[in-house]
N, C-alpha and C positions, 0 to 999 in steps of 0.2 A: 312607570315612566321614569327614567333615567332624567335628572335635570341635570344642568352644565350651567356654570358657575355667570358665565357671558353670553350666554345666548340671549341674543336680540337685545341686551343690555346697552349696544353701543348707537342707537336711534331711536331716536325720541322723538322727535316734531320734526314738520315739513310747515316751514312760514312761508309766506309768498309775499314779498311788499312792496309798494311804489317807488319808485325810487328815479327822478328824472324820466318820468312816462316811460320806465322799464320794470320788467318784473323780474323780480330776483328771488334766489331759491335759496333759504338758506337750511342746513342740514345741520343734526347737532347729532356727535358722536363721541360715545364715553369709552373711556380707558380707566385701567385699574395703573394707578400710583404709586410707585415706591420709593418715598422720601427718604431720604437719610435721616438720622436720628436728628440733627441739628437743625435740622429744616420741618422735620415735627415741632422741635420744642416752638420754633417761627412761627409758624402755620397754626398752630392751635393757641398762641399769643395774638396774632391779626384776629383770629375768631372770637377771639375775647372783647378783641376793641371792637370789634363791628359790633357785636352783640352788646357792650354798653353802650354803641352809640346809636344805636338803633333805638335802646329802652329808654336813651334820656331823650331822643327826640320824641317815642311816642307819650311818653308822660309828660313833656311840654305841651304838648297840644291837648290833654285830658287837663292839666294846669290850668290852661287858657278857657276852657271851656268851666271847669268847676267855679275859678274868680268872677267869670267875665259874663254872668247871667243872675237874671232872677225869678223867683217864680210870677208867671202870671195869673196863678189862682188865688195867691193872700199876698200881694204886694206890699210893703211896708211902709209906714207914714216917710220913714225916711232911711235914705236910698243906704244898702248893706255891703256893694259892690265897692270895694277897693279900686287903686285908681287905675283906671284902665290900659291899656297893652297893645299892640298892637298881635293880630294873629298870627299864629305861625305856620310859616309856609315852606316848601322846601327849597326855594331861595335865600329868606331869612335862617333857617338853619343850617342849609351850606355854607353861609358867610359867617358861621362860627367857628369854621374847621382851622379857616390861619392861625385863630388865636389860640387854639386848643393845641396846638402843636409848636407855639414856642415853648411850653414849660410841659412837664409832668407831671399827668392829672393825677389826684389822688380819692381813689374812691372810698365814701365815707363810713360804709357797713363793714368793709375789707379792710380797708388800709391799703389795701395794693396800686401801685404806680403803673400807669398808663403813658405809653408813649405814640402818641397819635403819630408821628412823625415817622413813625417804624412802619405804616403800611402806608402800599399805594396811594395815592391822591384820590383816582378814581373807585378806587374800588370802597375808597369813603363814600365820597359823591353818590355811589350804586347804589350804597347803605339806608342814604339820604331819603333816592328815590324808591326804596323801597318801603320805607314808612310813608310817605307821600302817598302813593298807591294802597297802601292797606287803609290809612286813614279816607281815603276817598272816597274806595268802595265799601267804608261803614257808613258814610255822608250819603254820598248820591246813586251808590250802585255802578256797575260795569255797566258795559256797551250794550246789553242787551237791558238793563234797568233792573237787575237780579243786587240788592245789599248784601253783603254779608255778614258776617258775626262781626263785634267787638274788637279790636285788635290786641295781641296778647304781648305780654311783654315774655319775650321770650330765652330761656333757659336752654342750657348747653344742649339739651337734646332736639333741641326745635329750632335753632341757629345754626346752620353748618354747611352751609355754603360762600363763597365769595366769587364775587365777578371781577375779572381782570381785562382791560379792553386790548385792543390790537399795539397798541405801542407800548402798555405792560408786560406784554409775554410773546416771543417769537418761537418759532421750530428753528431752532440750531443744527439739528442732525438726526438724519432717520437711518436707520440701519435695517435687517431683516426681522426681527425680534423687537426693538426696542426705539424709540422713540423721548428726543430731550428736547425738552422745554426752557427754555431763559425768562426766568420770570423777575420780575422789577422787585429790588430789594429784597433779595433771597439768594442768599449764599451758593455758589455751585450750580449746576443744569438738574432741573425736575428728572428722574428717569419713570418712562412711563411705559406699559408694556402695551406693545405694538400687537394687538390680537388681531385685530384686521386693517389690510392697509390703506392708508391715505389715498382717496379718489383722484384721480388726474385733472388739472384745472380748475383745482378747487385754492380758494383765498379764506385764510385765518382771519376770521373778524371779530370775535371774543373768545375768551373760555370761561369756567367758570373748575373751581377746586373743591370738592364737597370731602364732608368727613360721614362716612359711613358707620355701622358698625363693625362692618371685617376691614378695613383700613379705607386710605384716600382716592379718590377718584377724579379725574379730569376731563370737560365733558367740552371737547369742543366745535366751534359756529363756525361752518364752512361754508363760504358763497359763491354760485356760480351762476354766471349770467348767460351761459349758452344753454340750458336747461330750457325745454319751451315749456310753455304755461298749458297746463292741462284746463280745459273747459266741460265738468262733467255735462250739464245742460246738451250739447249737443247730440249726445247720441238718444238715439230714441229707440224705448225699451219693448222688445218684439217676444214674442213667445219662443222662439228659439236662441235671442240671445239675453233670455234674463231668466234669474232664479232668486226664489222665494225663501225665506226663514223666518223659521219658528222656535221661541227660546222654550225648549223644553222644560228644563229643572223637574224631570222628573228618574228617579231612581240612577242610573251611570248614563243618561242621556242628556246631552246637553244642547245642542242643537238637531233640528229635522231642516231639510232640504225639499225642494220643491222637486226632485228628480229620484226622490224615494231613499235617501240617504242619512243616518244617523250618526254626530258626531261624538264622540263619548265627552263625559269631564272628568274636571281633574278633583275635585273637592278637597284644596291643598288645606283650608283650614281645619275642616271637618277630621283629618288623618293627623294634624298635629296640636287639635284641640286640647286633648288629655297633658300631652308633652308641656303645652304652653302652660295651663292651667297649674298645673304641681311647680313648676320654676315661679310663678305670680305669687301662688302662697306662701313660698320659700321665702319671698322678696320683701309681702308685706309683714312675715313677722319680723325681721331684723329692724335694727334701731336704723332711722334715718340720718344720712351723713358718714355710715359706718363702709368699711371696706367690703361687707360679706354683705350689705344691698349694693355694693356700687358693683361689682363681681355677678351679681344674680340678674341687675337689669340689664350688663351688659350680654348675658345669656340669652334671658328674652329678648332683645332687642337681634340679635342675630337670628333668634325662632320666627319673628317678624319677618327679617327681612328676607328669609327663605321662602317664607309662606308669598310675598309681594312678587318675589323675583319666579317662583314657579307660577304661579296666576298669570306673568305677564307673558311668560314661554310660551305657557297654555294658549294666550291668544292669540300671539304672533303663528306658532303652529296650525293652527285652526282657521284664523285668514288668510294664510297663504294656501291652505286644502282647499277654500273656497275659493279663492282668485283662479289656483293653476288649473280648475273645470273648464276654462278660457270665454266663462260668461264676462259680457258686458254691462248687465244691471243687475246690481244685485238688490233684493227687496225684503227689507225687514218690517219689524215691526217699531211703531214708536210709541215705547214702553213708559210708563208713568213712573221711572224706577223708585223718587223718591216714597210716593202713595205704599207701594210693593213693599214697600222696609218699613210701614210707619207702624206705629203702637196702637190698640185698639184703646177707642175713648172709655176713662174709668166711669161705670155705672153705680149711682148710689139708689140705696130706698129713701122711705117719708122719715127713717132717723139718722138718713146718715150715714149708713151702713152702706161699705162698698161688695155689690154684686157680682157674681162670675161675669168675666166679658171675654172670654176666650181667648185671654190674650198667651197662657201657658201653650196653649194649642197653637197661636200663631207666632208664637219664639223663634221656633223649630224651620218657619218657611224663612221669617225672614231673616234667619242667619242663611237659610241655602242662596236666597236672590242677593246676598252681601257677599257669599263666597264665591257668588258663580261672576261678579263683578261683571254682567254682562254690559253697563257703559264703558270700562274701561276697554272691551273688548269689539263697540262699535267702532271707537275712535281708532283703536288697531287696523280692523279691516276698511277702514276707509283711508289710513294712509296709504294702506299697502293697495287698496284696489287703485288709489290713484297715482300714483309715483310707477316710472316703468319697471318692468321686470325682464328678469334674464330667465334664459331655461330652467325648468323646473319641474318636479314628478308632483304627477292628478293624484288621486286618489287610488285606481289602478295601476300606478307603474308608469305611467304613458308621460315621456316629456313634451310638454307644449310649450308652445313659445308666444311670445306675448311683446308687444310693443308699444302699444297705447297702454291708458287708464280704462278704468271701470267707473263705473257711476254705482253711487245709494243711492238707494231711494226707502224715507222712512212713509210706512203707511198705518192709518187707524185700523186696530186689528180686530173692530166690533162687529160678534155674530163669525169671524172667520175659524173658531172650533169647534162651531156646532152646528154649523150647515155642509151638506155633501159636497164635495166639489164638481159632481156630477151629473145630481140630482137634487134639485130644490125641496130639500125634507132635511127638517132639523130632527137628527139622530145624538148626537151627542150634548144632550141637554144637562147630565149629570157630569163633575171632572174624574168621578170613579167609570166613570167608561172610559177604557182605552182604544177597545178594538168593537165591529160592527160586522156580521157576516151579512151579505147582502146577499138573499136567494134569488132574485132576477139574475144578477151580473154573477153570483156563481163565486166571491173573492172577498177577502179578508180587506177591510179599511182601517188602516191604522191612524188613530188620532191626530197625533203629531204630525203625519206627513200629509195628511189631507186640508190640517193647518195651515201646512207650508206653499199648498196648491193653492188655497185661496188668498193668501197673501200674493203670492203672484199676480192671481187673476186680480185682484185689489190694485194692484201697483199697474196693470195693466190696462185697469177701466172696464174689466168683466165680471167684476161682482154687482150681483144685482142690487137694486134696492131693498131695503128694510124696514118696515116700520110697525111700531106697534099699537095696534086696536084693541082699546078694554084688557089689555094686557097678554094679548098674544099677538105673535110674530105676524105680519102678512109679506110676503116678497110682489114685491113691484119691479116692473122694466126687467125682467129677468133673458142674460146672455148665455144661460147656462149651457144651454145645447151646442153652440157654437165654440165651445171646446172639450163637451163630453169624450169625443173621441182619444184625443190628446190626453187627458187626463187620467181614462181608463189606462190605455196602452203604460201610464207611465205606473199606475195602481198594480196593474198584472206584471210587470217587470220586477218588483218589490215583494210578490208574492215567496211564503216558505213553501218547499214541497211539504212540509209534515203536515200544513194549514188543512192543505186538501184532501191530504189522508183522512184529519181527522173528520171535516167536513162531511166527507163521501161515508163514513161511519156514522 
């Protein structure tokens, strides 16, 4: 598979937000960058000062926190706490920025002078609120009550963005080719290359400037208010207008379809593991700070971003295969992915001694469930199913055409690879069974796609009940027959002729 350097690089999110009891669409689309040299030296100076002031705000606030407690387990006859502070918030550390910016900071490990005054106003302010946000979600968790890790202070390679708001940065001029940018306090117009063009009736409401490792990028928020609000909820999911998947991960199969269809993958890590791996040892034996590690990481950092940039081809490809079938629901499975990737628990004996726990053996899967990045590839097919589409070739060749959205639907996928989707008989009890020859029906049952039948009928409300007595299965309220027919026909459509050859032998 051929990769291309842009593809599908230039959309990213579809947000939807309130906005005066309106709903607004906003699109975010990147372009590749080419500064002049003088506006590199700029640009990678702004990134400096964001990045130290991002690190002195979130070390104030781990500050405030180290001073400003004591332990409640051995409290002390008399109080250890110096004198107290008020906390910091990102109001009180916004309202540092005027002073920081009549003089020239001078930072105290470097010696080097900072000129706050050299960037944006706002794109400080963003900086602000972007430790605000990270400090937060280590406090009290995001919107769903999910914490996250520690906040990091971060270094040149994990700092590399800035946001610039609509009155920092206008489009001056778009030509066929190329596209210039006027950005606030930066010498000369941005030129940025126009790979695809600018939608009609769309408004600039921010961008943002990243540094990559094959040079800069400019990703920007277009809003449009005539775009109507898609409602997946309303369509309701019928046996001929929804389809079923099952995340394969086995052998060059990546996905199974509920219409008897295998999608291949791409296992971008798996084919550039050795490549990464020999530039990693290169890197870590050189001295650190030296030109010949800073030349090696930039190496690997580009072996990265290949591997990132083909994964996400990979899924945009592969959601649009599943959209252009011109299904309406499409129905997955909702995968426990963190579980899928975890480490198996270390086993000790009565001395201590740590025992085999399989975890050599489960290495091997959970690099494929991290390579095959099948979250980043839901959120793919769910923009794309929802957002409209233009014409576009199925899987056969055939252009269909499409004007509404698609709906997901994630469903619990328990018992759905080891029950017939035919016939109420658990045949795939082992995961070394792939295939099942059935002498009544006379045909070949392939694992994965009979998976993918019953995730449908799942999603559909025709999988029967389950449950287990003294530790065998029993099926209850079973619907099975009331789409046996349906499900053969699509079984016999999927057949090989060699299957039958060999069968009749």
């Amino acid at each position: 598979m051929r990769f291309h350097l842009l593809d599908y690089s230039y959309l990213t999110v579809i947000i939807l937000l309130s906005h005066k009891n309106q709903l607004l669409m906003l699109l975010n689309y990147q372009y590749r960058a080419y500064p002049e040299t003088a506006q590199k030296l700029k640009l990678n100076n702004w990134l400096r000062i964001c990045r130290y002031w991002y690190n002195y705000q979130i070390g104030d606030r781990f500050d405030w926190w180290q001073f400003n407690r004591s332990s409640i387990n051995a409290c002390p006859l008399t109080c250890s706490i110096r004198g107290l502070k008020n906390r910091p918030d990102y109001y009180s550390q916004k309202k540092q920025l005027p002073i920081l910016k009549k003089n020239l900071l001078k930072v105290s490990h470097s010696g080097e002078l900072l000129d706050f005054a050299d960037v944006p106003s706002q794109t400080l302010q963003d900086v602000s609120k972007r430790a605000a946000l990270a400090f937060q979600r280590f406090i009290r968790g995001d919107k769903n009550g999910k914490r996250s890790g520690k906040p990091r202070f971060k270094n040149t390679a994990r700092y590399r963005t800035m946001k610039f708001e609509s009155n920092a940065i206008a489009i001056k001029q778009v030509t066929k080719k190329w596209l210039f940018l006027s950005v606030s306090k930066l010498d000369r117009l941005l030129r940025v290359r126009l790979h695809r063009p600018l939608p009609n009736g769309f408004k600039l409401k921010n961008a943002m400037i990243s540094k990559k490792a094959d040079g800069w990028y400019v990703t920007l928020c277009l809003e449009d208010k005539t775009v109507p609000h898609f409602i997946p909820d309303e369509i309701e999911p019928t046996w001929d207008n929804s389809i079923g998947m099952d995340a394969v991960l086995h052998e060059n199969d990546y996905l199974a379809t509920s219409d008897g269809i295998k999608l291949p993958s791409l296992k971008s890590f798996r084919f550039s593991e050795n490549k990464l791996a020999k530039v990693a040892n290169r890197k870590s034996s050189k001295k650190k700070g030296s030109k010949a590690r800073r030349k090696l990481a930039h190496s690997e950092a580009k072996i990265h971003q290949r591997i990132a940039r083909s994964r996400r081809d990979h899924a945009f490809k592969t959601a649009h295969a599943l959209v252009n079938t011109g299904k309406k629901v499409f129905i997955r499975e909702d995968l426990n992915l963190k579980s899928l990737s975890k480490r198996n628990k270390a086993k000790q004996d009565e001395k201590g001694n740590y025992l085999p726990n399989g975890q050599s053996t489960r290495s091997g899967l959970n690099k494929s469930w991290l390579d095959a990045a099948f979250g980043q590839f839901f959120e793919v097919l769910e923009y794309i199913a929802e957002k409209a589409h233009r014409p576009r070739r199925g899987f056969l060749g055939v252009r269909t055409e499409q004007e509404a959205g698609a709906r997901i639907m994630a469903v619990k996928p328990a018992y759905t690879s080891q029950l017939l989707s035919y016939r109420d008989d658990f045949v795939f009890t082992d995961c070394d069974i792939r295939e099942y020859w059935d002498d009544r029906e006379w045909l070949y049952i392939d694992r994965d796609i009979n998976a993918a039948i019953n995730i449908k009928r799942v999603g559909l409300g025709l999988f029967p009940t389950i449950k287990r007595r003294k530790g065998n299965r029993v099926v209850k309220a079973s619907t099975t027959n009331s789409t046996s027919k349906e499900v053969l026909d699509i079984l016999r459509g999927c057949q090989k002729p060699t299957l039958y050859a060999q069968a009749s032998v």
